[in-house]
C-alpha positions in Angstrom: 0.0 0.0 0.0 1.6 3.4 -0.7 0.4 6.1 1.4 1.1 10.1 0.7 1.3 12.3 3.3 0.6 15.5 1.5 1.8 19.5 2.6 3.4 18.6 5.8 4.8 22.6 5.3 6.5 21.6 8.6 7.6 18.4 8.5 6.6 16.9 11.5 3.7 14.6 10.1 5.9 11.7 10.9 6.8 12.9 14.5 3.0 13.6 15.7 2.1 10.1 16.1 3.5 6.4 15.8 3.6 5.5 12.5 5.3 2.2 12.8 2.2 0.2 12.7 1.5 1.5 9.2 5.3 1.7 7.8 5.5 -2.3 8.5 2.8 -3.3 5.9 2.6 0.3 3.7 5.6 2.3 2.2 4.5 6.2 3.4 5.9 9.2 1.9 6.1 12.5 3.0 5.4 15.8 0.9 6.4 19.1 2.0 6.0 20.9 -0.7 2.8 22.7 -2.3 1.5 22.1 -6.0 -1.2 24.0 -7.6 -0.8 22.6 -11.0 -3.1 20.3 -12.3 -1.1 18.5 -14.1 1.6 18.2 -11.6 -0.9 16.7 -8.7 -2.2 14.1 -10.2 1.2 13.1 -11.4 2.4 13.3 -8.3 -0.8 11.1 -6.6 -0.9 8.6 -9.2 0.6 6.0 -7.9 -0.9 6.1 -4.3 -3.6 4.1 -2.6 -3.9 6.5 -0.1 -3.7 10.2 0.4 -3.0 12.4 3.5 -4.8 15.5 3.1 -3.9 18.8 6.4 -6.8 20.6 5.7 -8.1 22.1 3.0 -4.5 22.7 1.2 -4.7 21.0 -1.5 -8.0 20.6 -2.9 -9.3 17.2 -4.1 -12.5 17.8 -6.9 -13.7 15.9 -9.0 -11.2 15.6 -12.3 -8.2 15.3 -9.8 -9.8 12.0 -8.4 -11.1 11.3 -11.7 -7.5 10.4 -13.2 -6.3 8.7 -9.9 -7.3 5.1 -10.7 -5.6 4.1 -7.8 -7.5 5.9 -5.0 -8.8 4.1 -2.2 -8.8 6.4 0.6 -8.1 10.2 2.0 -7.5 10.5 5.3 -8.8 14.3 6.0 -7.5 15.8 8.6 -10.5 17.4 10.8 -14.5 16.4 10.6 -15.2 18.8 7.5 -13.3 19.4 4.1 -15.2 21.4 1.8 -12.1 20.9 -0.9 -13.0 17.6 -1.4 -15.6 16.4 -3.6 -17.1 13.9 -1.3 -19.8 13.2 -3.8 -17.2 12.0 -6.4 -15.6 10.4 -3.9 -18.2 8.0 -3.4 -19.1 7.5 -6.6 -15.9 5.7 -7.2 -16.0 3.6 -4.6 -13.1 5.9 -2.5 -13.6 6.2 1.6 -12.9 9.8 3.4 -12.1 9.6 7.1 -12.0 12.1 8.9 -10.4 13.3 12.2 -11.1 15.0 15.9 -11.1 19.0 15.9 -11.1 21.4 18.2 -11.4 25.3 17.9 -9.3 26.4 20.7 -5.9 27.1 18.2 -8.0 29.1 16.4 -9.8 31.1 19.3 -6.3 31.8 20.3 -4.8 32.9 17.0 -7.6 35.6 16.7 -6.6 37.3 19.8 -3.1 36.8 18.9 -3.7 39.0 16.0 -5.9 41.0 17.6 -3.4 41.9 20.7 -0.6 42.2 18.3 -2.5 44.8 16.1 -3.6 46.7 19.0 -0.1 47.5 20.8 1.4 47.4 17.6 4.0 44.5 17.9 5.2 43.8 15.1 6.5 47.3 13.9 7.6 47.7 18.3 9.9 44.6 17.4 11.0 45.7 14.3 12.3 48.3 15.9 13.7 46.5 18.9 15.9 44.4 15.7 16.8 47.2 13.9 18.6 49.7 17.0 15.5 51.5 18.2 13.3 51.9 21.1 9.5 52.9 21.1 8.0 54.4 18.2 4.1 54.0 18.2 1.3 54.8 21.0 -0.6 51.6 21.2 -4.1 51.1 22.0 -5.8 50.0 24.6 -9.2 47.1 24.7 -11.0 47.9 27.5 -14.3 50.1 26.3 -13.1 49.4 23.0 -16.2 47.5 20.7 -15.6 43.7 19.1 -17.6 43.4 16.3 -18.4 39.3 16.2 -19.4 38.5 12.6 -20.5 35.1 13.4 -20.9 34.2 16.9 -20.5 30.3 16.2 -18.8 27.7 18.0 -15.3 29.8 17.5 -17.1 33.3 17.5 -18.8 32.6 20.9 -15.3 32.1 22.4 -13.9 34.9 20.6 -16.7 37.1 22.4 -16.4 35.8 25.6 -12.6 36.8 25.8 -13.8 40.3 24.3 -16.6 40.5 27.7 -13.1 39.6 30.0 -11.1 42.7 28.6 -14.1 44.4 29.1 -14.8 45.5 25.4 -18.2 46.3 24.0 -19.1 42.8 22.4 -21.8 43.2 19.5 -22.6 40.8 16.8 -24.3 40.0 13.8 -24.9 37.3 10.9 -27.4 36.2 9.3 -29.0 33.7 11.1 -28.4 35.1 14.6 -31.3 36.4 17.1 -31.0 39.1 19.8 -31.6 36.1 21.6 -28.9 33.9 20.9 -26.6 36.7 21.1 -27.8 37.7 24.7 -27.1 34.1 25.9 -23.6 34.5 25.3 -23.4 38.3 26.7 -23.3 39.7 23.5 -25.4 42.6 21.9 -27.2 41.9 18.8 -26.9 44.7 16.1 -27.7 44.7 12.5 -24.8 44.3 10.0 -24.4 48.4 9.0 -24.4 48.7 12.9 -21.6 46.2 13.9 -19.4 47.3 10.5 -19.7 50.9 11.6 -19.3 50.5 15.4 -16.7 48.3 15.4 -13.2 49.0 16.6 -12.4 45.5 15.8 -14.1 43.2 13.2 -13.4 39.7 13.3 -14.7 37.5 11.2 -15.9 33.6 12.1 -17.9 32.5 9.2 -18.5 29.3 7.5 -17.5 30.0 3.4 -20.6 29.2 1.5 -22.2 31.0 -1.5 -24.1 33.3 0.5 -20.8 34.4 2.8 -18.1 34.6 -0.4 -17.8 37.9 -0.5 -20.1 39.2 2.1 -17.8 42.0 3.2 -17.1 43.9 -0.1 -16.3 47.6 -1.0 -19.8 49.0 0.6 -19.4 46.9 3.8 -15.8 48.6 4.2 -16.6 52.1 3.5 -19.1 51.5 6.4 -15.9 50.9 8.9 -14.1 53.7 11.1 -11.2 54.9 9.3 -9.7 53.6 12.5 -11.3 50.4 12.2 -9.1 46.7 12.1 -10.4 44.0 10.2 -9.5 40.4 11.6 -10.3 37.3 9.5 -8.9 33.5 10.4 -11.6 32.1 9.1 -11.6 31.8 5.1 -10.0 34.0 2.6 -12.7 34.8 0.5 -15.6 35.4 2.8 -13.6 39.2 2.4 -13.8 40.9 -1.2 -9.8 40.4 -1.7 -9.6 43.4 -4.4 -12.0 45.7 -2.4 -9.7 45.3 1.1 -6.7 45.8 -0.9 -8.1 49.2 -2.5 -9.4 50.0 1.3 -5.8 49.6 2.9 -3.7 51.2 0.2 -6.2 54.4 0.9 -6.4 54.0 4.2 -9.9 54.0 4.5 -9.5 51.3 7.4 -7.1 51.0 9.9 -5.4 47.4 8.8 -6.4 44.0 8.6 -4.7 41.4 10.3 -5.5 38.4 8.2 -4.1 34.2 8.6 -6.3 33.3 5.5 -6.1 34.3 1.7 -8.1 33.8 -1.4 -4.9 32.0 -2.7 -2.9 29.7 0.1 0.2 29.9 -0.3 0.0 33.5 -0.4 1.5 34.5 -3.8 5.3 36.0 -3.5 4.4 38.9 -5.0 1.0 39.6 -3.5 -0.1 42.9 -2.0 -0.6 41.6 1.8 3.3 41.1 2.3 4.2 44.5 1.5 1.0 46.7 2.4 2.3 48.3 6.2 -1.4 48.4 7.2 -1.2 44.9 7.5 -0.2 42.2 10.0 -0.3 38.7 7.8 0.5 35.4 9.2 0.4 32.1 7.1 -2.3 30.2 7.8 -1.6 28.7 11.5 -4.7 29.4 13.2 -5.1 25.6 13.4 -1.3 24.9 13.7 -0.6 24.0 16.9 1.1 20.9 18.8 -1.7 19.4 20.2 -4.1 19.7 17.5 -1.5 18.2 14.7 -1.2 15.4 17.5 -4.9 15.0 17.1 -4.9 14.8 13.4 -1.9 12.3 13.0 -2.7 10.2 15.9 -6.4 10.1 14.5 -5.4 9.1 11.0 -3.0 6.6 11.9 -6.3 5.2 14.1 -8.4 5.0 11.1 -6.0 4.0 8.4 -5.0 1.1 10.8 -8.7 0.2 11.1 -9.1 0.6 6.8 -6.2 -1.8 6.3 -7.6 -3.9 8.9 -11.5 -4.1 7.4 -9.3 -4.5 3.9 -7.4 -7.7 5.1 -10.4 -9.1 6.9 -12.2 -8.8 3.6 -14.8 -5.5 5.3 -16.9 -3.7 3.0 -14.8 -0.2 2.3 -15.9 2.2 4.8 -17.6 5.4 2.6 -17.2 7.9 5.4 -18.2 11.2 3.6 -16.7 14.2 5.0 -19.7 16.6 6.5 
């Protein structure tokens, strides 16, 4: 059986869990790498049985698993992978299992970001490296107002840290009820209110067709000049071209953003070079104990697949929801 382990950007895939039960019956092989060519992928996955997939890095549609006859499985790290066409998937007879997940990396990296924008960090450190001392005023939370856009599992938590700095939490989407904001101590406002009050909007949306691109030129030129835009959810759930026009006229504040419409983040793109923004590269999930989860898990389940396969089981057709 030969097993790729696909954009281990860190190479630890191997060092999360214990592989050995898998390495004495399957040959496994690491990629650290990232392709975006067609072409290239399925070249490269063609001769596997199985493929590791972190996330949603490399997506898997259709005509890529269409032209890998020798597919069995993907072992997707986390319960949900909207890159992968599950539906084709199961058409050809090809099992998806998935992992454990838990927010709390994620929670974390927002205020991260949020802390680091506020007093500055990054240009204080700079400045620290390069000979000097103090150069900007920071500012302070308390009294300061959160805008939640999407108080879900991760937004919830992300307002509840807001309520311990004591910041004015308010929140909006487009399913949410005063009600279900109030039960997590959060203010309910309509969307012009939150993107016009907000100090701070952070964004903790699922990407869908009706969230692509819900904040766009209009729902920026609604936000204080002042205003920092936080997204670790998903790239394009942000108009890319309309926050790009926004920051290089200063119309906001910054953004402080760990997801792209493009992943990895194109050398020559706009977000490493803009000042007004503080971009990290996609580690909101990347911690120790979550990547234990996810290798330990898919070492679980591909022991159990080869098990069910040599005990002559039915394939397990596991559809990633």
């Amino acid at each position: 059986m030969k097993i790729a382990v696909l954009d281990d950007y860190q190479g630890v895939a191997l060092a999360m869990a214990d592989w050995s039960p898998i390495l004495e019956t399957s040959e496994v092989e690491v990629f650290r790498d990232h392709i975006t060519d067609h072409n290239a992928l399925v070249e490269r996955l063609l001769p596997f049985d199985v493929i590791c997939v972190m996330r949603e890095r490399t997506p898997l549609n259709a005509d890529v698993l269409g032209q890998l006859p020798n597919l069995k499985v993907i072992a997707s790290t986390g319960p949900r992978n909207r890159s992968i066409d599950a539906d084709a998937a199961a058409r050809r007879g090809i099992s998806i299992l998935p992992t454990g997940y838990f927010a709390d990396a994620t929670v974390e990296m927002t205020w991260a970001l949020i802390l680091a924008s506020a007093r500055r960090l990054p240009q204080q450190i700079e400045s620290v490296r390069s000979g000097g001392w103090q150069t900007d005023v920071g500012s302070d939370l308390k009294t300061r107002t959160l805008g939640v856009l999407g108080l879900g599992k991760i937004g919830a938590r992300v307002a509840a840290i807001g309520n311990a700095f004591g910041m004015r939490v308010i929140a909006w989407s487009q399913n949410l009820t005063p009600e279900a904001a109030a039960a997590h101590g959060v203010q309910w406002v309509d969307k012009e209110a939150l993107l016009s009050q907000s100090d701070y909007l952070t964004v903790h949306l699922l990407l869908s067709d009706r969230t692509r691109g819900i904040i766009g030129s209009s729902e920026l030129a609604l936000m204080k000049s002042t205003a920092i835009l936080i997204n670790t959810s998903r790239g394009p759930i942000v108009d890319e071209k309309a926050l790009i026009e926004a920051l290089r006229h200063e119309a906001i504040g910054g953004a402080a953003l760990d997801v792209y419409e493009v992943e990895p983040l194109p050398a020559d793109h706009p977000f490493r070079f803009l000042r007004n923004v503080l971009p990290s590269p996609h580690i909101g999930y990347v911690s120790e104990r979550l990547y234990r989860t996810f290798y330990e898990d898919t070492v679980r389940n591909l022991r159990q697949w080869l098990s069910d396969q040599s005990n002559g089981a039915s394939p397990n057709l596991n559809a990633v929801t």
